[in-house]
C-alpha positions as CSV (number, residue, x, y, z in Angstrom):
1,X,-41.5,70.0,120.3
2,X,-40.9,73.6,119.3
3,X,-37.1,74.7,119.5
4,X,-37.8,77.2,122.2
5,X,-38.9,74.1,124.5
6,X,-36.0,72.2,123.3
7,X,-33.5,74.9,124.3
8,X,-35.4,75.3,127.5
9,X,-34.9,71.8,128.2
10,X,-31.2,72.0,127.2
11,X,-30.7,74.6,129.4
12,X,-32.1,73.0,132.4
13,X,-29.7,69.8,131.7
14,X,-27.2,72.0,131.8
15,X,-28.3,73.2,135.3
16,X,-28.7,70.1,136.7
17,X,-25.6,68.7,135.3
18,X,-23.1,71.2,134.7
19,X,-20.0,70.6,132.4
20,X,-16.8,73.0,132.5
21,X,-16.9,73.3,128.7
22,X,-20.3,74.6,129.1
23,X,-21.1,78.3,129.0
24,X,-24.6,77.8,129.8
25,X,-23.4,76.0,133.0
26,X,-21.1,78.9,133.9
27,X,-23.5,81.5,133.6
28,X,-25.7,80.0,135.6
29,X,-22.8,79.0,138.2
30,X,-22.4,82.8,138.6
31,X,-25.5,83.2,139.7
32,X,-28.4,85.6,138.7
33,X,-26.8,88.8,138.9
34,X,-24.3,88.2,136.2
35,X,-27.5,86.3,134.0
36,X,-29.1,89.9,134.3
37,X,-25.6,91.6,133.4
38,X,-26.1,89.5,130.1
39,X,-29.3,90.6,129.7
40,X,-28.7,94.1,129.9
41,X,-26.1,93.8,127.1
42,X,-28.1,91.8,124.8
43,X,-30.8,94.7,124.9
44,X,-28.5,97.0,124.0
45,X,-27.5,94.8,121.2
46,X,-31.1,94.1,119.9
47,X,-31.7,98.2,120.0
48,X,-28.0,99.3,117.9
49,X,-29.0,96.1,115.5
50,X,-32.6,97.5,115.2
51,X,-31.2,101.0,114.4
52,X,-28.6,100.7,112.8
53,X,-28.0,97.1,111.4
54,X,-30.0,94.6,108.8
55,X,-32.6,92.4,110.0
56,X,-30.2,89.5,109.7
57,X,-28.3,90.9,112.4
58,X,-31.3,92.4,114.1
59,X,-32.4,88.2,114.4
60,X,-29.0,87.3,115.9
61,X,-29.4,89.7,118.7
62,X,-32.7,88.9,119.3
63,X,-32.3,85.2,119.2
64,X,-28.9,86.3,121.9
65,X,-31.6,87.6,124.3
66,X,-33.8,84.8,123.8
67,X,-31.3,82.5,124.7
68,X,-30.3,85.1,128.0
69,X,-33.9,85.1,129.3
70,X,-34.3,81.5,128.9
71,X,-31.4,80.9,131.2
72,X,-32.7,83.6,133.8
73,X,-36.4,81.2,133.9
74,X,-33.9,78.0,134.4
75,X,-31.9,79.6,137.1
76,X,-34.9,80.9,138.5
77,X,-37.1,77.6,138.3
78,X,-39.4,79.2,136.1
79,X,-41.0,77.3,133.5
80,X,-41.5,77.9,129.9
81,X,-45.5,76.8,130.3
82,X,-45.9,79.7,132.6
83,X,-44.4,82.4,130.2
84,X,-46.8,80.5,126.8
85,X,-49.8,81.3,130.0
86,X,-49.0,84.7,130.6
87,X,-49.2,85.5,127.0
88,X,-52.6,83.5,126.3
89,X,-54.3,85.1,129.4
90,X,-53.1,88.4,127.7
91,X,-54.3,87.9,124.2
92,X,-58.1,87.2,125.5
């Protein structure tokens, strides 16, 4: 299992069986309006990091935003398959 499906199936425990402690649990509590908040931060972040920052920082962001659009396909019921599809349909 690659660590991308791993997370995505973290993040779908987390959905089903929320914990206080758990800011994935929150973030998805809030709904999808403050998921896409997130989102729009961490983009910023990935663009100042790719400007102006090293690539180890640039890879922190980036892996940020992963983590962000993976919880947007949980709270949306979207699954990782469909995403790993869209991009083989593209590359033929």
């Amino acid at each position: 299992m690659d660590v991308l499906t791993e997370l995505y199936r973290v993040l779908e425990d987390r959905k089903e069986h929320p914990r206080p402690e758990s800011y994935t649990a929150r973030l998805l509590a809030q709904g999808q309006t403050e998921i896409l908040k997130k989102i729009g931060e961490e983009v910023i972040e990935v663009l100042l990091a790719a400007q102006y920052q090293d690539d180890q920082r640039l890879v922190e962001e980036v892996a940020d935003l992963t983590y962000h659009v993976l919880v947007l396909l949980v709270a949306r019921g979207i699954p990782l398959e469909r995403i790993a599809q869209e991009l083989e349909r593209r590359r033929r």
